[in-house]
KEBANU-860807 format. One record per residue: residue in three letters; x, y, z of N, C-alpha, C in turn; residue number from 1. Coordinates in steps of 0.1 Angstrom, whole numbers. Atoms other than C-alpha are relative to their C-alpha. Last residue first. Layout:
! residues N
(ala, (X, Y, Z), (X, Y, Z), (X, Y, Z), NUM)
...
END
This chain:
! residues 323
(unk, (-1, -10, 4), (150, 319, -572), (-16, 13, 4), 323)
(unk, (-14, -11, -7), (162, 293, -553), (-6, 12, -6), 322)
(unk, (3, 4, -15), (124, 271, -552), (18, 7, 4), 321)
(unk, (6, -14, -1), (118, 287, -591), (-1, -2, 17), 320)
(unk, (-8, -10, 2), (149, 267, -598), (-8, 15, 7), 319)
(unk, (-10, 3, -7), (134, 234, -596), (5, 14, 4), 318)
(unk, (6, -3, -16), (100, 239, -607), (14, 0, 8), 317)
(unk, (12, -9, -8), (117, 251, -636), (-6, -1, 11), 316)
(unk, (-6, -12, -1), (143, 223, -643), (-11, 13, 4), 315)
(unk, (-8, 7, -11), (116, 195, -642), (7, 11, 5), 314)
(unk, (13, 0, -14), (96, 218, -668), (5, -5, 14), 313)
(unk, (0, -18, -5), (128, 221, -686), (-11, 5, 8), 312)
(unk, (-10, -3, -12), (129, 184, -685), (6, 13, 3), 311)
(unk, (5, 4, -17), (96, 179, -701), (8, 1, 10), 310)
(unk, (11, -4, -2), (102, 198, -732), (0, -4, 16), 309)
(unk, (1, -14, -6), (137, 187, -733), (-9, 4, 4), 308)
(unk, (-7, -7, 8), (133, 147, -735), (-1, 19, 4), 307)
(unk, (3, -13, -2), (133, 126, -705), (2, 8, -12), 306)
(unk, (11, -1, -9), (136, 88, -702), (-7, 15, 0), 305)
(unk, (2, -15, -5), (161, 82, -731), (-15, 2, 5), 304)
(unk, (10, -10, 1), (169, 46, -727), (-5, 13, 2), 303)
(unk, (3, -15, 2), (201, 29, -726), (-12, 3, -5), 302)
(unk, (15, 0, -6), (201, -10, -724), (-4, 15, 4), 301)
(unk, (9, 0, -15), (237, -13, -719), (-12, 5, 1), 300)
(unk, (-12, 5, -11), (252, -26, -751), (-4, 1, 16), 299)
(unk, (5, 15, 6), (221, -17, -780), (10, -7, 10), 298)
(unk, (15, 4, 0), (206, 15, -761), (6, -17, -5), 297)
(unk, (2, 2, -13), (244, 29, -757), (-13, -8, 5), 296)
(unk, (-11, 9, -2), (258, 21, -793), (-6, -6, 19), 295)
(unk, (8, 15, 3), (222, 37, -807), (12, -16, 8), 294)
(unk, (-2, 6, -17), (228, 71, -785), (-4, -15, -3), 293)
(unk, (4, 10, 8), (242, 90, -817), (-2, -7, 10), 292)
(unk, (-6, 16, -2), (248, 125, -802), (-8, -8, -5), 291)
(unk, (18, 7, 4), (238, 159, -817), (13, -16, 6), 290)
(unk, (0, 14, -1), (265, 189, -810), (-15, -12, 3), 289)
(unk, (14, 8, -4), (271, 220, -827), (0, -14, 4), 288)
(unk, (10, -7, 5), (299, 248, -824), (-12, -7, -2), 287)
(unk, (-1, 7, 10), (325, 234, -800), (-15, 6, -6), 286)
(unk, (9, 12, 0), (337, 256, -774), (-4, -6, -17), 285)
(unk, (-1, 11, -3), (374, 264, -775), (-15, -8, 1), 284)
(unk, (-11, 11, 6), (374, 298, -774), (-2, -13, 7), 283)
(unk, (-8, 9, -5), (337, 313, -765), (12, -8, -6), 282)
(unk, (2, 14, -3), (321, 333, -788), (10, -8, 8), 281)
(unk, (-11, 7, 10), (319, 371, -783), (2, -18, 0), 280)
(unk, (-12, 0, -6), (289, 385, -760), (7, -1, -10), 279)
(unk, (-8, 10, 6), (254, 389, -771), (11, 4, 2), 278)
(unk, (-12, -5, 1), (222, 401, -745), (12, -13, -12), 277)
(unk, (-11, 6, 0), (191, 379, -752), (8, 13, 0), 276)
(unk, (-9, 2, 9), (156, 399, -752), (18, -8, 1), 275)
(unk, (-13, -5, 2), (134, 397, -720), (5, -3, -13), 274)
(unk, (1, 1, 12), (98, 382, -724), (11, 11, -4), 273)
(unk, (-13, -11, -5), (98, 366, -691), (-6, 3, -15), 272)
(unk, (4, -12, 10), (69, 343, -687), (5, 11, 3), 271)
(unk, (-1, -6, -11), (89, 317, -666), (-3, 11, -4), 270)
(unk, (6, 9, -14), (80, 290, -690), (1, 5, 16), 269)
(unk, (15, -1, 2), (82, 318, -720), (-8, -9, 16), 268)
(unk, (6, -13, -5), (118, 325, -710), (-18, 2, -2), 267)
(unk, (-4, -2, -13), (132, 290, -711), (-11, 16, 7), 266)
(unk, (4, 6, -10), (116, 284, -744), (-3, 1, 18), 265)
(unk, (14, -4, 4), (127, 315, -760), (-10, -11, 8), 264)
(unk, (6, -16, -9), (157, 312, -742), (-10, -2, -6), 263)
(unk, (-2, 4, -16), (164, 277, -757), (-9, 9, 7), 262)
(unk, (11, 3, 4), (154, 288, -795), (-3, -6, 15), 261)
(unk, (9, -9, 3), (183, 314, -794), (-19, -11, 7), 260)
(unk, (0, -7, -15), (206, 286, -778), (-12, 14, -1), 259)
(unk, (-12, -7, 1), (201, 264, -807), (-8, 9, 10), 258)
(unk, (9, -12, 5), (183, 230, -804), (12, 11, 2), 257)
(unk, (-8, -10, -5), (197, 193, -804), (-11, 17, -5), 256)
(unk, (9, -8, 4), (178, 157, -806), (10, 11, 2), 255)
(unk, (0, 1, 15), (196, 124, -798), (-6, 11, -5), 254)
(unk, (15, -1, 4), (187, 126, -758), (0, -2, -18), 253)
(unk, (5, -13, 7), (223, 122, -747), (-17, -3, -3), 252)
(unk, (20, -1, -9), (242, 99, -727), (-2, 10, -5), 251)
(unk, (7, -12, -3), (272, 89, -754), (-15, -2, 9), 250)
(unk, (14, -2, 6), (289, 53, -747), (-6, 16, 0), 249)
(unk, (5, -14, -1), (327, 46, -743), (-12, 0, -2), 248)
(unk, (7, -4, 8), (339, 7, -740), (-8, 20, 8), 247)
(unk, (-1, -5, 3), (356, -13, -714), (-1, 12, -14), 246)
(unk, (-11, -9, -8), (331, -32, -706), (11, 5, -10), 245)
(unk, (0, -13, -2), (299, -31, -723), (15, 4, 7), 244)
(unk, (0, -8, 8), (300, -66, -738), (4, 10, -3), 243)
(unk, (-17, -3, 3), (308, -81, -703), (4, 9, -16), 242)
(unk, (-7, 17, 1), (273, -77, -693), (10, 6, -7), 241)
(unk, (5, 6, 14), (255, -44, -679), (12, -13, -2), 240)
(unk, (1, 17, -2), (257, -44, -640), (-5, -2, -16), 239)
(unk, (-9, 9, -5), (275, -8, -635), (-2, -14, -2), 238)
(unk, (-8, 0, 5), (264, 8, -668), (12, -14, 15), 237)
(unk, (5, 9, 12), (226, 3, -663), (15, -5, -6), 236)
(unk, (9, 13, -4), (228, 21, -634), (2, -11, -7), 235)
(unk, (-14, 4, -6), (258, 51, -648), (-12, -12, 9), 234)
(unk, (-11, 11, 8), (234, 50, -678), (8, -1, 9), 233)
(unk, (3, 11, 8), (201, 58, -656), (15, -4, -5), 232)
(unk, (4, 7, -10), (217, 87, -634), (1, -19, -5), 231)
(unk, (-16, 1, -4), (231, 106, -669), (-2, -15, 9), 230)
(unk, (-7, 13, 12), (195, 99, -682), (13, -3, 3), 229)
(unk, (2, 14, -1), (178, 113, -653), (8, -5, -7), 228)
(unk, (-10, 9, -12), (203, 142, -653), (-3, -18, 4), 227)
(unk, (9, -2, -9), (179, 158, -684), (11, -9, 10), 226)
(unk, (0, 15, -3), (204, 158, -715), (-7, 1, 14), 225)
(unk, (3, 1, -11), (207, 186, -739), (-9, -12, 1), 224)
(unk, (12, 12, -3), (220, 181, -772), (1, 0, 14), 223)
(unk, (-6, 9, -11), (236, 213, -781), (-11, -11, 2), 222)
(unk, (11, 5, -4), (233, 241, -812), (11, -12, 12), 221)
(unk, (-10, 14, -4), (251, 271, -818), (-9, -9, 6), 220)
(unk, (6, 12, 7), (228, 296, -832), (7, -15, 1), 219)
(unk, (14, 5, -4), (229, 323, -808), (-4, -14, -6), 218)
(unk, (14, -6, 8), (249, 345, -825), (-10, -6, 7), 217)
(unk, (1, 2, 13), (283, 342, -800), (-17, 0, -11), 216)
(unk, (-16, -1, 6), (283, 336, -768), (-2, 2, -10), 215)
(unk, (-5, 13, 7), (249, 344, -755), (13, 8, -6), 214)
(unk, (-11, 0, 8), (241, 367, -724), (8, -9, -6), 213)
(unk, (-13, 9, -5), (211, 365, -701), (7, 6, -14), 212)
(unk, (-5, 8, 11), (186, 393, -703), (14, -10, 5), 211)
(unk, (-11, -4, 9), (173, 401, -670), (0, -5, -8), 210)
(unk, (5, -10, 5), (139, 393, -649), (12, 7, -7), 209)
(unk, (-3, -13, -5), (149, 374, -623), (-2, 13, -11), 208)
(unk, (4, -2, -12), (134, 345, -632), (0, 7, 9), 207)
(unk, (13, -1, 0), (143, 348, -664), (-3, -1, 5), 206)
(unk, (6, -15, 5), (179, 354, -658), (-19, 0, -2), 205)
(unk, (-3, -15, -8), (182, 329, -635), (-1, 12, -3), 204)
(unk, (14, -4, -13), (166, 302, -655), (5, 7, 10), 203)
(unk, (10, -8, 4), (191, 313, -685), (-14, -3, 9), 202)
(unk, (-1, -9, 3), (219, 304, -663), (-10, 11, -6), 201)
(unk, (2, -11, -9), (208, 273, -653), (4, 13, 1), 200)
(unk, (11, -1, -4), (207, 264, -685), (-6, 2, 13), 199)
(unk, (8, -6, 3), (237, 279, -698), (-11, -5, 7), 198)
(unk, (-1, 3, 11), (266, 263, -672), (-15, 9, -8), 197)
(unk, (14, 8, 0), (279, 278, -646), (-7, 0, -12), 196)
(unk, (0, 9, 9), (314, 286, -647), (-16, -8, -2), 195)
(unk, (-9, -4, 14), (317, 323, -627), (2, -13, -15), 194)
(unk, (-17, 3, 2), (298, 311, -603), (1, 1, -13), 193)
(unk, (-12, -13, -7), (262, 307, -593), (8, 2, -5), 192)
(unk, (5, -11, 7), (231, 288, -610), (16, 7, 1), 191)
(unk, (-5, -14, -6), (245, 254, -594), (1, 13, -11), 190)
(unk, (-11, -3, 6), (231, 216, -607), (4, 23, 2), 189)
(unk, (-10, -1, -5), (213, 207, -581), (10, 5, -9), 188)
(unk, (-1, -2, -11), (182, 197, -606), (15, 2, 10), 187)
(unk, (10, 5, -7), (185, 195, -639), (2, 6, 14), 186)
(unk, (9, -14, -9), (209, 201, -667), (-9, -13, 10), 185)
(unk, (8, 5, -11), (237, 177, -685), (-4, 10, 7), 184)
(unk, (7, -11, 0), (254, 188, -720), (-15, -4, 12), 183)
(unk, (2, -9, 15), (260, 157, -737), (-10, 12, 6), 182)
(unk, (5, -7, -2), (283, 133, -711), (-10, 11, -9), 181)
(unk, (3, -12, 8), (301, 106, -729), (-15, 14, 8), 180)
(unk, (16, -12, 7), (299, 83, -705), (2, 10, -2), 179)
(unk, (-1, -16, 3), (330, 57, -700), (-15, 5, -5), 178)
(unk, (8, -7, 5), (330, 21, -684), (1, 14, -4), 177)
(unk, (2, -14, 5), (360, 3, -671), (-14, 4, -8), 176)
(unk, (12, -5, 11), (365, -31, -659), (-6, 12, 3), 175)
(unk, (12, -6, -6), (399, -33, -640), (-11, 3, -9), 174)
(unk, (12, 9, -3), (420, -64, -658), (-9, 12, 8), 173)
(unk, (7, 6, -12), (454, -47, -651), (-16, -10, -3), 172)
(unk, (-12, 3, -6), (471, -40, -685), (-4, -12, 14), 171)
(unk, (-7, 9, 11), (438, -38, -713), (12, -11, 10), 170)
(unk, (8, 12, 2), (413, -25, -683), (10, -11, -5), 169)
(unk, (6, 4, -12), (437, 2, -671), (-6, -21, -1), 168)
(unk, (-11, 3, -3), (451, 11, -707), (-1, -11, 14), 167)
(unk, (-2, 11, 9), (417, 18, -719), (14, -13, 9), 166)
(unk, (8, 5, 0), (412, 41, -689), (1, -16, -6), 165)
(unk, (-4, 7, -12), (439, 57, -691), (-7, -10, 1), 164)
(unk, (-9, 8, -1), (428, 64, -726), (9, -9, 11), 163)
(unk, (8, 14, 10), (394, 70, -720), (13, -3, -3), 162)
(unk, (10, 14, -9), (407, 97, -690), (-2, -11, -9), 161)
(unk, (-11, 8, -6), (432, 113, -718), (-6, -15, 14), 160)
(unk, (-6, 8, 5), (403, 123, -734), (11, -10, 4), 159)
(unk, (9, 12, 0), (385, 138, -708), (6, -12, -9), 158)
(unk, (4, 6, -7), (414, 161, -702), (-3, -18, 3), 157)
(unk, (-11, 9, 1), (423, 169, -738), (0, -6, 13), 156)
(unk, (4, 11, 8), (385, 185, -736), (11, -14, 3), 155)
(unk, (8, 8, -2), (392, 204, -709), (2, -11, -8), 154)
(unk, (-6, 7, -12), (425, 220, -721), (-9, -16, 2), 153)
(unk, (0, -6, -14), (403, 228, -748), (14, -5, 4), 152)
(unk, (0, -14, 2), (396, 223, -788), (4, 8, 15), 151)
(unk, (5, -10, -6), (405, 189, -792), (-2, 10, 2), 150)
(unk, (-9, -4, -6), (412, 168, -823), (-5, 9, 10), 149)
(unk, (-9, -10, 6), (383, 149, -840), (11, 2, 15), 148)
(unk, (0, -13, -6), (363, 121, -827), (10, 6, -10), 147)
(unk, (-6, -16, 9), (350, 91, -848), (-2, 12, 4), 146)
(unk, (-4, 7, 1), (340, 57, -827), (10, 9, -10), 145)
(unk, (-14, 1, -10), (317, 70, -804), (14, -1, -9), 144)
(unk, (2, 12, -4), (293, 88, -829), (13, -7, 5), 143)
(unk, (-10, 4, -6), (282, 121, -828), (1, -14, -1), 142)
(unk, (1, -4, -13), (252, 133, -855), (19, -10, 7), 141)
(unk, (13, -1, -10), (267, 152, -868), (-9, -17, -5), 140)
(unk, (8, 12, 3), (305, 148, -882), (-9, 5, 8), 139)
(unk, (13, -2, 4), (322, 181, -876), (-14, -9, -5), 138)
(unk, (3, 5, 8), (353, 169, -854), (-12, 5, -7), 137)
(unk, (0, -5, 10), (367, 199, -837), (-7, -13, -13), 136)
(unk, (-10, -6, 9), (366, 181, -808), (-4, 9, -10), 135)
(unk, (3, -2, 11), (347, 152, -801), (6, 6, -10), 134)
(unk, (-13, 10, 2), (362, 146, -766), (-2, -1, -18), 133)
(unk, (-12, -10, 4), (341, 177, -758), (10, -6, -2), 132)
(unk, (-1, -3, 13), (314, 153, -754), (7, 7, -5), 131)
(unk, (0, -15, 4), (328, 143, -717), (-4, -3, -17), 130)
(unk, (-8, -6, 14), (338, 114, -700), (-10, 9, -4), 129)
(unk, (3, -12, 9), (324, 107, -668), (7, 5, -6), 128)
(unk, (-6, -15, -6), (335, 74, -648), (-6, 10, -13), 127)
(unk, (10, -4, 14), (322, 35, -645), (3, 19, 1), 126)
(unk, (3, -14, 3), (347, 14, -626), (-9, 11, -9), 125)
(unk, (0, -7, 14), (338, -20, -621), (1, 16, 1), 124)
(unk, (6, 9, 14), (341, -47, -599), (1, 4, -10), 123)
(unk, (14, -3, 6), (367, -30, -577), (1, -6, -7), 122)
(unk, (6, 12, 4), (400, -51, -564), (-17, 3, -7), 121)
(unk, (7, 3, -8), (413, -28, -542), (-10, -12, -8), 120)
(unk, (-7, 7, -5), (447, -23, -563), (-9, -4, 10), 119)
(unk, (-7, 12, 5), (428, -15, -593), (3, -10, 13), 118)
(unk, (10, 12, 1), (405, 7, -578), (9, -12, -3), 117)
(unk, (9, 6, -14), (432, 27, -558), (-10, -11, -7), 116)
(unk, (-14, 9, -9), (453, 29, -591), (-4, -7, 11), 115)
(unk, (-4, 15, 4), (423, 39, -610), (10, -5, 7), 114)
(unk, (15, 7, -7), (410, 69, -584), (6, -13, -9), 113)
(unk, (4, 7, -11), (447, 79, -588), (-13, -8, 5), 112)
(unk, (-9, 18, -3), (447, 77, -623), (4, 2, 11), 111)
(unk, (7, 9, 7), (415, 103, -624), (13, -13, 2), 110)
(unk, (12, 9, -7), (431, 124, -599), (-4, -13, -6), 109)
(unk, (-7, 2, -12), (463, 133, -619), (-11, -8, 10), 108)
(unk, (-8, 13, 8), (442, 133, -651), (9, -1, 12), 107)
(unk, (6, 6, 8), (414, 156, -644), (3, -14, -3), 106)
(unk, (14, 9, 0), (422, 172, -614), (-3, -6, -5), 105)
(unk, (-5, 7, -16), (462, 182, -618), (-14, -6, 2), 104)
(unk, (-7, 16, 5), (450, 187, -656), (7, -10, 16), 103)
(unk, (12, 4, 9), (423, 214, -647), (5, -12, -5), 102)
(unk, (12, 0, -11), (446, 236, -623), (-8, -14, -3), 101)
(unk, (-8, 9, -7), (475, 233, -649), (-10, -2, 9), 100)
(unk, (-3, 15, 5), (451, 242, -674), (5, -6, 10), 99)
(unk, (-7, 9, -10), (436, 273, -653), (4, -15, -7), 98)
(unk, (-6, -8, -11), (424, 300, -678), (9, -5, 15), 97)
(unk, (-14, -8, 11), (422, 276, -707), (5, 11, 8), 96)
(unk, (-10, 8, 5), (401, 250, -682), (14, 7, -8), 95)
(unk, (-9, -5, -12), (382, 279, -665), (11, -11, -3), 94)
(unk, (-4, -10, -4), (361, 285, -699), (18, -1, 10), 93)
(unk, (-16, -5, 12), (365, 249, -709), (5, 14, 0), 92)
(unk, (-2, -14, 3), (343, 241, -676), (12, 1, -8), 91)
(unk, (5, -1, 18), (346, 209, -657), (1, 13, -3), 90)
(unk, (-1, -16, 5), (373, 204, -629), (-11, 1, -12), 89)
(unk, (-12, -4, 11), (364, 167, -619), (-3, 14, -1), 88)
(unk, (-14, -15, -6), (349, 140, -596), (6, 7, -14), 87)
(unk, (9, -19, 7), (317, 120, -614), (11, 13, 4), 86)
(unk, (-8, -11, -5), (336, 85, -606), (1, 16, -10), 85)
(unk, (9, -9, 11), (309, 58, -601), (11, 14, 3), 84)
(unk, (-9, -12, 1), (334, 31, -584), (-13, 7, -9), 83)
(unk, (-1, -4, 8), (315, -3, -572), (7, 15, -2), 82)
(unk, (5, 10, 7), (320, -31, -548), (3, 9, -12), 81)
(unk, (5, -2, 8), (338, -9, -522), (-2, -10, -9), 80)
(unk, (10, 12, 5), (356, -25, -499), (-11, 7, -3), 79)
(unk, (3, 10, -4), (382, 6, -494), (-14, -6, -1), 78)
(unk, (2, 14, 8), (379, 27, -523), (-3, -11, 10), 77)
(unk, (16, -4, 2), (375, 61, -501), (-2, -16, -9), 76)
(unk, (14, 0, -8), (403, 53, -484), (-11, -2, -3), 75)
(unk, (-1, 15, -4), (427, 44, -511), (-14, -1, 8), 74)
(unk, (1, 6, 9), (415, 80, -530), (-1, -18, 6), 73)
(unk, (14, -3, -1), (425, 97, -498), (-13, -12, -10), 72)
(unk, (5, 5, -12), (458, 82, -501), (-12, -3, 4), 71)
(unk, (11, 9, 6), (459, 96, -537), (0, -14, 18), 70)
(unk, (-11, 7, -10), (460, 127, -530), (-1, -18, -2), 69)
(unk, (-15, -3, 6), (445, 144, -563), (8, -9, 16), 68)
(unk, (-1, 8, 4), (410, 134, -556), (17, -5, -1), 67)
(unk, (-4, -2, 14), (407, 154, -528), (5, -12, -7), 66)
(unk, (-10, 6, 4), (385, 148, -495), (5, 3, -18), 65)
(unk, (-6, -17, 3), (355, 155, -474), (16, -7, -7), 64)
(unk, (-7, -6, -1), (340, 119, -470), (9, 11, -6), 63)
(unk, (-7, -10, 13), (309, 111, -467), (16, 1, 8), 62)
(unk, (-13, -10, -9), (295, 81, -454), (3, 6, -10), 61)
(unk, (-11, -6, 9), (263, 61, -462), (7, 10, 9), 60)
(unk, (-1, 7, 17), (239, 31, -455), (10, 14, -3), 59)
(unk, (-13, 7, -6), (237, 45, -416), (3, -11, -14), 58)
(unk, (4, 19, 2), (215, 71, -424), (16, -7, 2), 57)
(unk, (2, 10, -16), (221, 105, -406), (-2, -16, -4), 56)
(unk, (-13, -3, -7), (241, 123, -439), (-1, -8, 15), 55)
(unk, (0, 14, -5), (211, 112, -465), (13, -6, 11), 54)
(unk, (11, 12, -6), (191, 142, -467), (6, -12, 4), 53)
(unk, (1, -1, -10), (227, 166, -465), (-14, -12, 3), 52)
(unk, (3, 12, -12), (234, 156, -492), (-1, -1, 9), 51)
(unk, (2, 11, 9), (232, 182, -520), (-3, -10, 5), 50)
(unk, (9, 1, -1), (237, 208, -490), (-10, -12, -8), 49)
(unk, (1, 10, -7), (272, 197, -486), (-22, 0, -2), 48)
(unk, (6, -8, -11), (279, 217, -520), (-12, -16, 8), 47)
(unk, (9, 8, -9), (299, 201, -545), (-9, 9, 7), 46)
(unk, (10, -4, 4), (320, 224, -566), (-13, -7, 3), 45)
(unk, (-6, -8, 11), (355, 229, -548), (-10, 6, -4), 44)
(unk, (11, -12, 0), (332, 204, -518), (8, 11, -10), 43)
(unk, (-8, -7, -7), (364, 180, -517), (-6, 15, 1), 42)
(unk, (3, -13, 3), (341, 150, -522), (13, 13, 6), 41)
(unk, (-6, -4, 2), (338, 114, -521), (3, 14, -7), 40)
(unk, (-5, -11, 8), (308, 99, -512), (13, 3, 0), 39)
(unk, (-14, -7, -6), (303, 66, -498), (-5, 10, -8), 38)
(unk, (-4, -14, 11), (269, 47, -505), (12, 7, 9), 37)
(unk, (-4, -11, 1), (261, 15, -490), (6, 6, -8), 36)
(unk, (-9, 3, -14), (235, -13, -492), (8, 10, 6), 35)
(unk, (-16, 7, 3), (217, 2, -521), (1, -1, 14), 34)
(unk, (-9, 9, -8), (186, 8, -513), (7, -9, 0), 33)
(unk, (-1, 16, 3), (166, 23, -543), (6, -8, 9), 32)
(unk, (15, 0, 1), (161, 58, -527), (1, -17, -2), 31)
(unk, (7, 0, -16), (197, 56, -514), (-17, -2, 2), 30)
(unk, (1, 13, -4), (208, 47, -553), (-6, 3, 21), 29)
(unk, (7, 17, 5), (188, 69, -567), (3, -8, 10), 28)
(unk, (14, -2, -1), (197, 103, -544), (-6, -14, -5), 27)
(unk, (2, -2, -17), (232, 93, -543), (-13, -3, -3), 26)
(unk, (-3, 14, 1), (233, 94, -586), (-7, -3, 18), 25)
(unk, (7, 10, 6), (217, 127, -581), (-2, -12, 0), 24)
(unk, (9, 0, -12), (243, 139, -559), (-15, -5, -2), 23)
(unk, (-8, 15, -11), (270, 125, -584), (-12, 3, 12), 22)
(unk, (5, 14, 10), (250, 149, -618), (6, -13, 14), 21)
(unk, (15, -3, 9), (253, 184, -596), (-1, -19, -2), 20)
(unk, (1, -7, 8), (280, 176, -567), (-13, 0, -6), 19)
(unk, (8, -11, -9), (279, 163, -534), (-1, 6, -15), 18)
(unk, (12, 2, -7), (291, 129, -549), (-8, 10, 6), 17)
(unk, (8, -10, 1), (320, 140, -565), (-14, -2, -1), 16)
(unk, (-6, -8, -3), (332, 104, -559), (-6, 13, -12), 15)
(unk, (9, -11, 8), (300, 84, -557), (16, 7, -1), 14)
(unk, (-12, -11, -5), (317, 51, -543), (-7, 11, -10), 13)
(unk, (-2, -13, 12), (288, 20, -542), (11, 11, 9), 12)
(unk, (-1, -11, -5), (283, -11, -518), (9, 11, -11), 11)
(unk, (-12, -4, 5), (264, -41, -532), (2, 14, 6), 10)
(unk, (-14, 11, -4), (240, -66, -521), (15, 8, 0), 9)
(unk, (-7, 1, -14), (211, -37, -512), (11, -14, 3), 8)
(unk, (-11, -7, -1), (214, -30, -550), (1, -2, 16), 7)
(unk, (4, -2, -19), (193, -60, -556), (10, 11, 3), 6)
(unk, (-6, 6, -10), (195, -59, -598), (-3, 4, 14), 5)
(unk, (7, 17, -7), (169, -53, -619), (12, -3, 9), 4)
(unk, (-10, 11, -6), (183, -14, -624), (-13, -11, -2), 3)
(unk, (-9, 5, 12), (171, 17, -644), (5, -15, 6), 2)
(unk, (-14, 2, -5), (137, 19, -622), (10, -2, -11), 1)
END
């Protein structure tokens, strides 16, 4: 378990709770018996199916809903204990093709879900920040405390969240959490769509028997992060001690590989032995990333539960039940 605490004392807010890394969260805390679970969702990139297991219990409510109103936002706060707030446009692709799209969600929503926690009195807000707050910085490995300038829409996004954020805690008193995100796969997370991310990408092509298509040479590296570990730090994040509050932490694995040595992985565990298609490099992504996960292990008790090997195995059985 990531918790010692009784979670059936406390009632949790998933917003983008139908989604990839918030339908997971769900899945814990309803396994673990939390008292109740809300969702908050405007299905964009959710899909109802993510929750459909836990739709007849009487421990949780969904509701269909945008972040951007911020009415909706009050609703979904009422007497809530905790805020886990996974809602948001991701994607730097559809970020520079839709900024205004990408900033009305990111940062219009994000300080309405603060305004509603504030004025409801949550314990703690704990919300998804992003490694693309990094930037153009080239320091490896990442560490919280030295970002560079950003390379997206997206990115200036997430950023601007840790500063609301900051501001939140410093003005009002709401205790704030942030998680550096570092490139999250697994389960639920959606093969489909024009924004989907590489690794369910490259288990669709090898599964189906195509080359997938890298941005650029192939040698860009990423610290992939198995969903348990996302799950685990937003656990560990709502009841760690006052140390951790308002404070950023990376969820990563500390390890990184390059997208050539991915596929070759990916494509051997679904014994494909297709060649990589190559594209042009993506504007705005960032060329290698390695996170430093010692701030998050020594403040809230962060542990990396899954490293790639075994969570591409997780990912596989997962995938070969759509594909």
């Amino acid at each position: 378990m990531y918790h010692s605490n009784n979670l059936a004392k406390y009632r949790f807010l998933v917003t983008g709770g139908a989604g990839f890394i918030g339908s997971n969260l769900v899945r814990y805390l309803h396994e673990h018996n939390a008292g109740f679970i809300r969702v908050l969702d405007d299905l964009s990139g959710g899909h109802l199916h993510n929750i459909e297991p836990f739709m007849d219990s009487n421990r949780f409510e969904f509701i269909e809903g945008d972040i951007r109103d911020l009415e909706t936002c009050r609703k979904a706060v009422k007497d809530m204990d905790f805020v886990s707030h996974q809602a948001a446009l991701g994607s730097v692709p559809r970020s520079i093709e839709t900024p205004l799209l990408t900033n009305s969600v990111n940062i219009t929503g994000f300080l309405n879900m603060l305004v509603a926690s504030k004025d409801e009195g949550i314990r703690r807000f704990v919300y998804a920040a992003s490694s693309s707050t990094y930037g153009d910085s080239k320091k490896l490995p990442k560490v919280e405390d030295h970002i560079g300038k950003p390379l997206s829409p997206y990115a200036v996004t997430k950023l601007v969240n840790e500063l609301y954020a900051d501001v939140f805690y410093k003005i009002y008193g709401l205790e704030t959490i942030g998680l550096r995100y570092f490139n999250v796969y697994g389960p639920n997370q959606d093969p489909n769509g024009a924004y989907a991310a590489v690794i369910p990408l490259f288990f669709k092509a090898a599964l189906q028997g195509e080359p997938p298509t890298m941005n650029g040479d192939g040698l860009q590296t990423r610290d992939f992060t198995y969903v348990d570990n996302a799950v685990q730090a937003n656990l560990r994040s709502f009841f760690a001690d006052e140390k951790a509050i308002n404070e950023v932490f990376n969820v990563a694995v500390g390890e990184r590989i390059n997208l050539l040595r991915l596929w070759d992985e990916i494509s051997n565990l679904c014994d494909c032995s297709i060649e990589p298609a190559f594209g042009p490099a993506r504007r705005g992504d960032v060329r290698d990333s390695l996170a430093d996960v010692a701030k998050a292990e020594r403040l809230i008790g962060y542990k990396n539960l899954v490293y790639l090997d075994e969570g591409l195995k997780k990912a596989h059985e997962y995938y070969t039940t759509i594909f």
